[in-house]
Residue, then its C-alpha position, 0 to 999 in steps of 0.5 A: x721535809x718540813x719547812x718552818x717560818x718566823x713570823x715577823x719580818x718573814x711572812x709579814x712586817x711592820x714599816x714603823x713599829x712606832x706608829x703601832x705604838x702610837x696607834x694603840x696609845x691614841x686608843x685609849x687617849x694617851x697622848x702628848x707628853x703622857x704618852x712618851x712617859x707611858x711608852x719609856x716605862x712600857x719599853x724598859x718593862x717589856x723587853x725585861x719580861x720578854x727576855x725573861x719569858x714572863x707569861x704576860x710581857x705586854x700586860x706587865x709593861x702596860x701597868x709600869x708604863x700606867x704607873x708612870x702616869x699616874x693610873x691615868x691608863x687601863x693597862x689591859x684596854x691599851x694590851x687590846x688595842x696593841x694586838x689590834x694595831x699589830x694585825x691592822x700596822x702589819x702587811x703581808x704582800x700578795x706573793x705570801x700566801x701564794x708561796x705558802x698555798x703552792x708549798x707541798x710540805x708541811x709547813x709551821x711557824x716557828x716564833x719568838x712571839x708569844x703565841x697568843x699573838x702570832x696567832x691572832x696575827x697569821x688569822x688577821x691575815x688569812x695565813x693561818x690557813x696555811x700553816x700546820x702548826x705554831x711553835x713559840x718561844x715561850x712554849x719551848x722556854x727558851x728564844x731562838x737561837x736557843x736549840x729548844x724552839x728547834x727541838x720542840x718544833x721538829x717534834x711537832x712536825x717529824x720529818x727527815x729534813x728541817x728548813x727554816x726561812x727567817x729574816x735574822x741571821x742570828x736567831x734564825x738562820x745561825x739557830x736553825x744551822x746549829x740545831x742540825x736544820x738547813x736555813x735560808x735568809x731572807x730580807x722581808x715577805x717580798x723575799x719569801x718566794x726566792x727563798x721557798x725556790x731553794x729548798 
């Protein structure tokens, strides 16, 4: 058996994401009504460039989101001080690394993220010490519920059973279950070890 988890919302979550957003704009001195500017144009690109896989979706939002103000923001300082304020924002309750230290299975992320930053952030929290490998939608070419995360992730990890815990009933659980995978629901970190309980 392998058990696989999504990252954010699973093993750590964010209570308001505005606040990291905020957080990192502070950063680098973009305030007031600069900072609703910037932030409507760095939305709108982003989750343009994420759906479409593009290799740097938070770079490519920071710069539409400058140009929106004029060139008054360095995209790439503000791209540095969000993967900070992502790692500092989020939380991961104690019962989190207990369950996954406790676990005597292989065990992987399986994210719709980009690597480079669920990495950072499992690292930020001491899980990376826990988990086998990482598997990212962008590494696969596709988003979960898309079958291609679940087909590279069970290459990577081969076992006879794949179970996959995950906080979206759509990406994860319906993903996990058409892909041939068993899949647990759960409602945040707090959930993890009930869910773990099932497998």
């Amino acid at each position: 058996m392998a058990v696989w988890f999504d990252l954010d919302g699973t093993l750590l979550a964010v209570d308001d994401y505005g606040a990291v957003l905020e957080r990192a704009c502070e950063a680098v001195g973009v305030t007031g009504t600069t900072q609703t500017a910037f932030l409507a144009a760095y939305h709108e690109t982003f989750t343009e460039q994420f759906d479409a896989l593009a290799p740097e979706p938070y770079l490519d939002a920071a710069r539409a989101g400058d140009a929106a103000v004029d060139r008054t923001v360095d995209p790439t300082a503000f791209v540095d001080a969000l993967l900070h304020a992502e790692c500092v924002e989020s939380r991961v309750p104690a019962v989190v690394p207990e369950t996954l230290a406790g676990l005597d299975r292989r065990v992987g992320v399986l994210t719709n993220g980009l690597r480079a930053w669920q990495t950072a952030k499992l690292a930020h929290h001491g899980l990376d010490e826990h988990v086998d490998t990482v598997v990212a939608s962008e590494t696969a070419g596709a988003h979960k519920p898309d079958p291609a995360p679940f087909e590279l992730a069970a290459r990577r990890l081969p076992a006879t059973e794949q179970w996959l815990v995950g906080d979206d009933p759509e990406a994860d659980a319906a993903g996990a279950r058409a892909a041939g995978w068993r899949a647990v629901h759960v409602d945040g970190p707090a959930s993890v070890p009930d869910a773990v309980a099932q497998l």
